[in-house]
TORDO-776764 format. One record per residue (C-alpha): residue number from 1; z, x, y. Coordinates in steps of 0.25 Angstrom, whole numbers, plus 2048, in hexadecimal, padded with zeros to 3 digits. Layout:
# TORDO-776764
<NUM; <Z; X; Y>>
...
//
This chain:
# TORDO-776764
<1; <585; 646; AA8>>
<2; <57A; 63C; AA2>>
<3; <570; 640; AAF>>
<4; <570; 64D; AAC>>
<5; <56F; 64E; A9D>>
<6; <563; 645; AA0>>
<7; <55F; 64D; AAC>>
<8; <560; 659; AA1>>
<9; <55B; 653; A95>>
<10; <550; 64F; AA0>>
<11; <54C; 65C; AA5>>
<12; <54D; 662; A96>>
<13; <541; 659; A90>>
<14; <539; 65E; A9E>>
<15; <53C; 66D; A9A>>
<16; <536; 66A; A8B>>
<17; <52A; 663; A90>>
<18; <526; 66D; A9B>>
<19; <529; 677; A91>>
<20; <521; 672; A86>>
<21; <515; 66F; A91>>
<22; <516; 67D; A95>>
<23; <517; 684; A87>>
<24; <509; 67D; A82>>
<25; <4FD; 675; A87>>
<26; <4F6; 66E; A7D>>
<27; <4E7; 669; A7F>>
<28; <4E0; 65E; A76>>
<29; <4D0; 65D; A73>>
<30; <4CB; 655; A68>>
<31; <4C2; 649; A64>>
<32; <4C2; 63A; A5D>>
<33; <4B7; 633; A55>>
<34; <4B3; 627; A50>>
<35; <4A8; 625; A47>>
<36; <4A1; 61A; A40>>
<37; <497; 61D; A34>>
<38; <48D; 616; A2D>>
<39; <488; 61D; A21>>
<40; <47D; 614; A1A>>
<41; <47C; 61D; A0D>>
<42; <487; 624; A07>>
<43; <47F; 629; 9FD>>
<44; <46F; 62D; 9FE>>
<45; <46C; 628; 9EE>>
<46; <465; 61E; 9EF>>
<47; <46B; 60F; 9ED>>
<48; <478; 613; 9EE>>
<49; <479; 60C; 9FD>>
<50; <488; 60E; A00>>
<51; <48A; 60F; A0F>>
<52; <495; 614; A17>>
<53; <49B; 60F; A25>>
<54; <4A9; 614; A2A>>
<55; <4B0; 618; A39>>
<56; <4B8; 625; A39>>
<57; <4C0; 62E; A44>>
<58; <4C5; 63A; A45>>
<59; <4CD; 640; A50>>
<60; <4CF; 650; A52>>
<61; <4D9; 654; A5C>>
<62; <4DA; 664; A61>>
<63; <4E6; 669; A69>>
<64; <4E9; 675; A70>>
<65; <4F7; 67B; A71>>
<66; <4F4; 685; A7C>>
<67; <502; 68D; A7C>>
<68; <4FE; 697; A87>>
<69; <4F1; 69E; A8E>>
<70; <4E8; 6A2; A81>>
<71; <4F2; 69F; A77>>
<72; <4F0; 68F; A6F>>
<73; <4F2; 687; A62>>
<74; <4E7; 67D; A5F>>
<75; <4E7; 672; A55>>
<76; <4DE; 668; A51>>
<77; <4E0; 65C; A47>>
<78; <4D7; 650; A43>>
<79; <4DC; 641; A43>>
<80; <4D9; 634; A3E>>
<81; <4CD; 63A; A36>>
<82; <4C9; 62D; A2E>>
<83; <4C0; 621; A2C>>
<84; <4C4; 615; A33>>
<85; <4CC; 60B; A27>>
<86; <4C8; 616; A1C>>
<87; <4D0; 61B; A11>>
<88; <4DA; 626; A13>>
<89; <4D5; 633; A0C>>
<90; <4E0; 636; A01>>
<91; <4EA; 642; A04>>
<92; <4E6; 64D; 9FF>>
<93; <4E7; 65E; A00>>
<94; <4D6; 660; A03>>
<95; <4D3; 665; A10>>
<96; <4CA; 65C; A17>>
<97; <4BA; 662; A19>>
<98; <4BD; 661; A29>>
<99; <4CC; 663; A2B>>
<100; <4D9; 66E; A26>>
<101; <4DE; 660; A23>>
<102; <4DC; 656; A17>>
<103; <4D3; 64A; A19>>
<104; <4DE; 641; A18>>
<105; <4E7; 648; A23>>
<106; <4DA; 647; A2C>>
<107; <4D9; 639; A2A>>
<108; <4E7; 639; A32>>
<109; <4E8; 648; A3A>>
<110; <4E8; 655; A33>>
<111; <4E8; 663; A3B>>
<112; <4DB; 66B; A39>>
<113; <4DD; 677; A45>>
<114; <4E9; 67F; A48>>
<115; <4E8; 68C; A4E>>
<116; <4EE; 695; A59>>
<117; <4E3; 69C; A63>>
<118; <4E9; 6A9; A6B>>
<119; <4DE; 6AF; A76>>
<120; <4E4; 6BC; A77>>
<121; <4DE; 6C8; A7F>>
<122; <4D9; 6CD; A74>>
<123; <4D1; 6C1; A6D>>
<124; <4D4; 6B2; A69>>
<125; <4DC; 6B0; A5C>>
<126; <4DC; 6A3; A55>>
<127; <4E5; 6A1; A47>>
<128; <4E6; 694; A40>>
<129; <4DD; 688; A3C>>
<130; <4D2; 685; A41>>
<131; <4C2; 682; A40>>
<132; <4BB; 68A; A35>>
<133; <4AB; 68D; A33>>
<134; <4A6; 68D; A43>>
<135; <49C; 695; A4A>>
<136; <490; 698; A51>>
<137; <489; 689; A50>>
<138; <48D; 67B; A4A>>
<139; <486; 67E; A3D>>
<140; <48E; 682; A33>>
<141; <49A; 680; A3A>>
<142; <4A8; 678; A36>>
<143; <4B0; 675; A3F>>
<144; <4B2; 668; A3B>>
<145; <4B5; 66D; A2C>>
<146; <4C3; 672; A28>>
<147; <4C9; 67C; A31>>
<148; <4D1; 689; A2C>>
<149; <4DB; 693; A2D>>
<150; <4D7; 6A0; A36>>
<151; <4D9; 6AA; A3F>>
<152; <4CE; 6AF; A4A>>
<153; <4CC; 6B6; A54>>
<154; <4C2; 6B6; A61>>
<155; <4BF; 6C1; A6B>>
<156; <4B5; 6BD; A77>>
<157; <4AF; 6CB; A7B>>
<158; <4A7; 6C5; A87>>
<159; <49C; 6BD; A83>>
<160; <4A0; 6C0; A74>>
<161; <4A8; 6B8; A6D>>
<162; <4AE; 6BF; A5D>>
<163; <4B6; 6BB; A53>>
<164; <4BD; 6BD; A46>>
<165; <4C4; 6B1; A3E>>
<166; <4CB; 6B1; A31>>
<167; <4CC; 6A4; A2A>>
<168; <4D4; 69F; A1E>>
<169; <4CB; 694; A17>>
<170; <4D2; 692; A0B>>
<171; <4DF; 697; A05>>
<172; <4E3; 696; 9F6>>
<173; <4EF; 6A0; 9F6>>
<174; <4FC; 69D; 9EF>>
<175; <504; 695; 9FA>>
<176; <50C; 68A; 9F7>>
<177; <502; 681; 9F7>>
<178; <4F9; 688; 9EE>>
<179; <505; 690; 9E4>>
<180; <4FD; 692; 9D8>>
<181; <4EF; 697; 9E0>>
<182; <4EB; 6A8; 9DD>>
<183; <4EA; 6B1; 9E7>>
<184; <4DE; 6B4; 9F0>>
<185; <4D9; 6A7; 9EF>>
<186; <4D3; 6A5; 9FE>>
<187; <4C9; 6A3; A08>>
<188; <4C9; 6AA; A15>>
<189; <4BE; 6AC; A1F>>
<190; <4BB; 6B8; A29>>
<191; <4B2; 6B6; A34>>
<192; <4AD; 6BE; A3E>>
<193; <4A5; 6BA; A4B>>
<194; <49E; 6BC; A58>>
<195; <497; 6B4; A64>>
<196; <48E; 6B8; A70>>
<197; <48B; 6B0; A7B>>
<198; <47F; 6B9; A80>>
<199; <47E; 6AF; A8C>>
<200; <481; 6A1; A8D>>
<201; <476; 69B; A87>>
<202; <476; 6A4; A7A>>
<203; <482; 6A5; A71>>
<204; <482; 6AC; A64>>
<205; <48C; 6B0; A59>>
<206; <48E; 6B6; A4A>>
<207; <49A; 6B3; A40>>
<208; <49B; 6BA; A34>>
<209; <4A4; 6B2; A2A>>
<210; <4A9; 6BA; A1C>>
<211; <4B1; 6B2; A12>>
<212; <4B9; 6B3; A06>>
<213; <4BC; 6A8; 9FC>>
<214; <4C5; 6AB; 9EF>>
<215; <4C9; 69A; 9F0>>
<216; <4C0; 69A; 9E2>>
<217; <4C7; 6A6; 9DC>>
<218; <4CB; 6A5; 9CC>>
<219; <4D8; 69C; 9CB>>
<220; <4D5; 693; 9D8>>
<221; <4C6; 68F; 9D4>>
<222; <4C3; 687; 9C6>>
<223; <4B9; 691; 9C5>>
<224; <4BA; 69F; 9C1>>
<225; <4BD; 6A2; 9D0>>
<226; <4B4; 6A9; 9DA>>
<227; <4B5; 6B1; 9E7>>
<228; <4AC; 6AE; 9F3>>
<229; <4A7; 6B8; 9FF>>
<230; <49E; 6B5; A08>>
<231; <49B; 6B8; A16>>
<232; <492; 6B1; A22>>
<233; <48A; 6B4; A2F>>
<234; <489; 6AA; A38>>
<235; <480; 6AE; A46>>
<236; <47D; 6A2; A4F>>
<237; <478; 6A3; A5D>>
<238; <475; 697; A68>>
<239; <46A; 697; A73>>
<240; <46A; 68E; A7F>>
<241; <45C; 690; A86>>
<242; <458; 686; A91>>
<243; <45B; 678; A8A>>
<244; <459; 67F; A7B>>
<245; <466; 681; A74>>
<246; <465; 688; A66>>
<247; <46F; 68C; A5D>>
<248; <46C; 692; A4F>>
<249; <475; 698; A45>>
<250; <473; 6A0; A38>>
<251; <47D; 6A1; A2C>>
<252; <47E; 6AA; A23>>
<253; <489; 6AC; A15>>
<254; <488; 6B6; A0C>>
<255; <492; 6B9; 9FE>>
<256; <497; 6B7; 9F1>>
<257; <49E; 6AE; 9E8>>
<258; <4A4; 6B7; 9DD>>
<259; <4AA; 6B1; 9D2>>
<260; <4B5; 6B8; 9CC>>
<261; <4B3; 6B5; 9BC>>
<262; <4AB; 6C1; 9BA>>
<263; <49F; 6B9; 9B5>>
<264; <492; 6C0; 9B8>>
<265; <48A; 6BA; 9C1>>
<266; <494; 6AD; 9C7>>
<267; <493; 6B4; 9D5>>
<268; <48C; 6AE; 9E0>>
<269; <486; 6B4; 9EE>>
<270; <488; 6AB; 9F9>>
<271; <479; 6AA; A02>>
<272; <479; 6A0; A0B>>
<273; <473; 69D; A19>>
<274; <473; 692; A23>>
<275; <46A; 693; A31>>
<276; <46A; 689; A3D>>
<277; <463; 686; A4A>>
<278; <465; 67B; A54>>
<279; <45E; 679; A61>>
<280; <45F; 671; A6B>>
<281; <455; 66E; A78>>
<282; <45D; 666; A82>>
<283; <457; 660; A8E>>
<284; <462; 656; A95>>
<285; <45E; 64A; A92>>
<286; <456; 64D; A83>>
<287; <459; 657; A79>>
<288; <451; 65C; A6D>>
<289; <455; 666; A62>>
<290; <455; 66A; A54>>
<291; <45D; 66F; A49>>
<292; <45A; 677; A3C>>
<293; <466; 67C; A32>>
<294; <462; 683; A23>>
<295; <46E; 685; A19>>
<296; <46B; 68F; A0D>>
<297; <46D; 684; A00>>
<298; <471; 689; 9F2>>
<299; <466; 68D; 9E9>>
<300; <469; 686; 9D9>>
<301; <462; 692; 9D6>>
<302; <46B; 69E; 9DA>>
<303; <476; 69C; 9D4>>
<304; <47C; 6A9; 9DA>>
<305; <47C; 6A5; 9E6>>
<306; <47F; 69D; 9EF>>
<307; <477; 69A; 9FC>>
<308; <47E; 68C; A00>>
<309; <48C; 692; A06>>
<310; <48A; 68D; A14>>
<311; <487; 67F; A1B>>
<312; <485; 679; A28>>
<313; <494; 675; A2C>>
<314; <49C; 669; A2D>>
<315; <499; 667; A3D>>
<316; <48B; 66A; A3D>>
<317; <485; 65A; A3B>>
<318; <476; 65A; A3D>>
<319; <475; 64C; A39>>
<320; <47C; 63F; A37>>
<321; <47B; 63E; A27>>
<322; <475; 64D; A22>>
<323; <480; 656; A23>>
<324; <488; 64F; A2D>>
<325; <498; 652; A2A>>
<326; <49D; 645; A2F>>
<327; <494; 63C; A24>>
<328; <49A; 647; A19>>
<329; <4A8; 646; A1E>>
<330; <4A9; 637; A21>>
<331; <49F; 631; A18>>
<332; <49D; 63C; A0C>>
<333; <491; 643; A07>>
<334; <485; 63C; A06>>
<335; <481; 63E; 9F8>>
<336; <472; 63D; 9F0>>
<337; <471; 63E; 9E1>>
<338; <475; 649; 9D9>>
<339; <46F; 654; 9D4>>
<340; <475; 659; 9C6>>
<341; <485; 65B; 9CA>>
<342; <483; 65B; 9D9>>
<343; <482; 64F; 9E4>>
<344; <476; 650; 9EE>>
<345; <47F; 64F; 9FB>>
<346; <47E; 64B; A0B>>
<347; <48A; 653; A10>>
<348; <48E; 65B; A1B>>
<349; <48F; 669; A1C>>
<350; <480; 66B; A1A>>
<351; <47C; 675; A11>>
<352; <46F; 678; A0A>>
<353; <465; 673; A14>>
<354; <45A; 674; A1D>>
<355; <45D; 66B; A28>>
<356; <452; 668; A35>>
<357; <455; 65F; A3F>>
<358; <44F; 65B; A4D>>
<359; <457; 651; A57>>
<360; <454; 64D; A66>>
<361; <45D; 645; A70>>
<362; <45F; 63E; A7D>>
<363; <469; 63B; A87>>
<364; <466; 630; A8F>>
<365; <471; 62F; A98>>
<366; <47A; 638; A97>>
<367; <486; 633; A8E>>
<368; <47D; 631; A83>>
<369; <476; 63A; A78>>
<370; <46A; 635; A6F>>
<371; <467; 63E; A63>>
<372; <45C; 63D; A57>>
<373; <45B; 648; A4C>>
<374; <452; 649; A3F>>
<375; <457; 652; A38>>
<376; <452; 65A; A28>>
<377; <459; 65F; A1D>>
<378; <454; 665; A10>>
<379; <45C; 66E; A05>>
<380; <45C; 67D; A06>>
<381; <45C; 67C; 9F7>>
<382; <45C; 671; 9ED>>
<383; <469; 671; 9E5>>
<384; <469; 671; 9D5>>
<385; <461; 666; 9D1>>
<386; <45F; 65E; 9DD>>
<387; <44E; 65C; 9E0>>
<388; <44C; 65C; 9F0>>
<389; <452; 663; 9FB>>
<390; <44F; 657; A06>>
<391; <45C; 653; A0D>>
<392; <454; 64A; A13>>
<393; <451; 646; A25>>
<394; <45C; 63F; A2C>>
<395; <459; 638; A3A>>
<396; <466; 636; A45>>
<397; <467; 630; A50>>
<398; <474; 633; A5A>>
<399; <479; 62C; A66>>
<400; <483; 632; A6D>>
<401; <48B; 62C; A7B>>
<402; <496; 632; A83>>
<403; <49E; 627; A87>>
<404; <4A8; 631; A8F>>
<405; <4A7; 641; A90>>
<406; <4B2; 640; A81>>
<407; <4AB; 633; A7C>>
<408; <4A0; 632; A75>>
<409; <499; 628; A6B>>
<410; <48F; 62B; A60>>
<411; <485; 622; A5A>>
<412; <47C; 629; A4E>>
<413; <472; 623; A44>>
<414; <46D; 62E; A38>>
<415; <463; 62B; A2D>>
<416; <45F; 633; A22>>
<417; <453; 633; A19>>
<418; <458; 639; A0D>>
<419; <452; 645; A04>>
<420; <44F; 648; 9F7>>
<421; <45B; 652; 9F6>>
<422; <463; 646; 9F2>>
<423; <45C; 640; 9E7>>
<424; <462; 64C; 9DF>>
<425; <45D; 64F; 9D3>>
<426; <454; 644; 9D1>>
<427; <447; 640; 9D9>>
<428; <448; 633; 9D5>>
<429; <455; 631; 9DB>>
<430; <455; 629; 9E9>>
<431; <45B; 62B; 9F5>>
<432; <45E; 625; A01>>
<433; <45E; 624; A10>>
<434; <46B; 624; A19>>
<435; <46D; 622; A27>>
<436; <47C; 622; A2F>>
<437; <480; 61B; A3C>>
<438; <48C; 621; A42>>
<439; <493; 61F; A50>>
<440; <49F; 62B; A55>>
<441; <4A7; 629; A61>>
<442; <4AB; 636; A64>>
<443; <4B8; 63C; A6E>>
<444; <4BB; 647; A72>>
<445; <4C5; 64E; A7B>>
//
């Protein structure tokens, strides 16, 4: 009697297992990394020599739940996101810049997608949470910023690609977590959009984004509240001809901040433009190329309106201290001197800026890539009270060897000269140079 309830209790744990690998394959994708930073300045006043040096990680993890043919939950969560022997940020309710979680939950693991895709015969539909603010090229894009909660919609139509998407990017509706919050007190996003692969060298594509703000409505704002509306166009198009590859993209965002106590002339129109071109000749062995990026700044003197609405994206990283993502996340901004109120800053996103750069490469052998830029930033416009507009020339220098086809190790040196822009209200204030070493091993899989 003991052989065949073993037998039984036996052939019952093979049923569950076979059922459970029948019902749904799961597929994992991902990556590792391990950096080191040197920072020599964390501030550009001059004098004030406090250097940083630290190791951080961070590991992401992506997983598919394929449950039938066209049918799937995917998930994504981040882990171990922290510097090596550093404090522990303290718990807290803020969403972090990069993640739906907080910082301290990504320091241990903290979920950031969660969504079901269906491809039906009628389109793909996607519902859940997922990235927010990609398209078209890598300017202006953040992917690696905090994801949000949507549904969308995708129909390939042959060599068209549309979309719609309706994203939910803040909620201050009465809910049990927020009981004492008035009514239509949100921020949802509509997009629209459509790709053309005209052949397969030359892709282009238009979005068309309208959204409607009431976070900042009487009773939620210590202000006297205000609604915001604003739309944007964003065309791109990329070219591949012979070893030239070229991809430009111009955005546009249009609107109106309307403040809802009744005082003539609070209003402001939203006016604001950002434009960007990259091209890259490649010829095997060396490469050669060019960048040039404008973002529209806000003029001190219009103050009905405001023309610094857009920037440049958290994943967008011309260089390795201007605007780089990873400095502003890891280290902090970079700050000059002040200028009245306000803090002359080195950060990332960029905004306000025209920004040149040229870079050239080599590879050697093959595992390894050699790359040098020199790259120019100046202010659009100078902000209230600060003197100059130079952002100031940063050279960098990146070695890059694939130890294996998912391993690869990074060695970079940056240096920037910096501009006036930071002296701030004062010519007679000092800045100072800055350079980085930093050095990334990188997996993926």
């Amino acid at each position: 009697m003991k052989r065949f309830w073993l037998v039984l209790l036996s052939l019952g744990l093979v049923l569950a297992f076979s059922a459970s690998a029948m019902a749904v394959d799961v597929k994992f994708s991902g990556s590792f990394y391990a950096a080191g930073i040197y920072l020599d300045k964390t501030s550009l006043v001059k004098d004030n020599n406090i250097s940083t040096a630290f190791y951080h990680q961070r590991l992401r993890v992506e997983t598919d739940f394929i449950v039938s043919p066209g049918l799937k939950l995917v998930t994504r969560f981040d882990a171990m996101e922290r510097i090596w022997g550093g404090a522990r940020s303290d718990v807290g309710t803020t969403a972090d810049s990069q993640s739906a979680g907080t910082r301290a939950e990504n320091q241990n693991i903290a979920f950031e997608w969660a969504y079901v895709e269906y491809a039906s015969p009628i389109g793909i539909f996607q519902a859940g949470y997922n990235s927010d603010n990609t398209w078209g090229t890598v300017f202006g894009d953040s992917a690696s910023g905090a994801p949000a909660g949507q549904i969308s919609y995708m129909l390939p139509i042959k060599d068209f690609l549309v979309g719609a998407m309706i994203f939910k990017e803040g909620e201050l509706s009465r809910t049990s977590v927020t009981p004492s919050t008035t009514t239509d007190t949100d921020k949802d996003k509509y997009i629209l959009w459509g790709m053309y692969n005209i052949n397969k060298d030359i892709n282009v594509g238009l979005l068309y984004v309208y959204v409607r703000n009431a976070m900042d409505r009487a009773g939620v704002s210590p202000s006297n509240g205000s609604l915001t509306t604003f739309h944007v166009l964003e065309p791109y198009a990329k070219v591949k001809i012979g070893p030239v590859s070229v991809e430009a993209e111009l955005d546009y965002a249009w609107g109106k901040t309307k403040a809802e106590d009744g005082v003539i002339g609070s209003d402001v129109d939203i006016q604001s433009l950002m434009a960007y071109v990259n091209a890259v000749a490649d010829f095997g062995m060396v490469y050669a190329g060019g960048t040039f990026a404008y973002i529209s700044g806000d003029d001190p003197n219009t103050k009905d309106k405001s023309e610094s609405f857009l920037d440049g994206g958290m994943d967008w990283n011309p260089c390795l201290i201007m605007f780089n993502q990873d400095i502003t996340y890891w280290a902090g901004a970079i700050n000059g001197y002040a200028a009245g109120s306000a803090i002359t800053s080195n950060s990332s996103p960029m905004s306000n800026a025209w920004f040149g750069q040229g870079k050239v490469g080599v590879r050697p052998i093959a595992p390894l890539d050699i790359m040098a830029s020199l790259s120019y930033a100046t202010a659009d416009k100078k902000p209230a009270g600060v003197l100059n507009s130079l952002y100031g020339w940063e050279i960098d220098v990146t070695g890059t060897y694939k130890l294996t086809n998912n391993l690869s190790y990074m060695l970079g040196v940056g240096y920037l000269f910096t501009g006036d822009y930071y002296k701030g209200d004062n010519n007679a204030n000092s800045v100072t140079n800055n350079y980085i070493l930093i050095n990334k091993l990188t997996l993926t899989f």
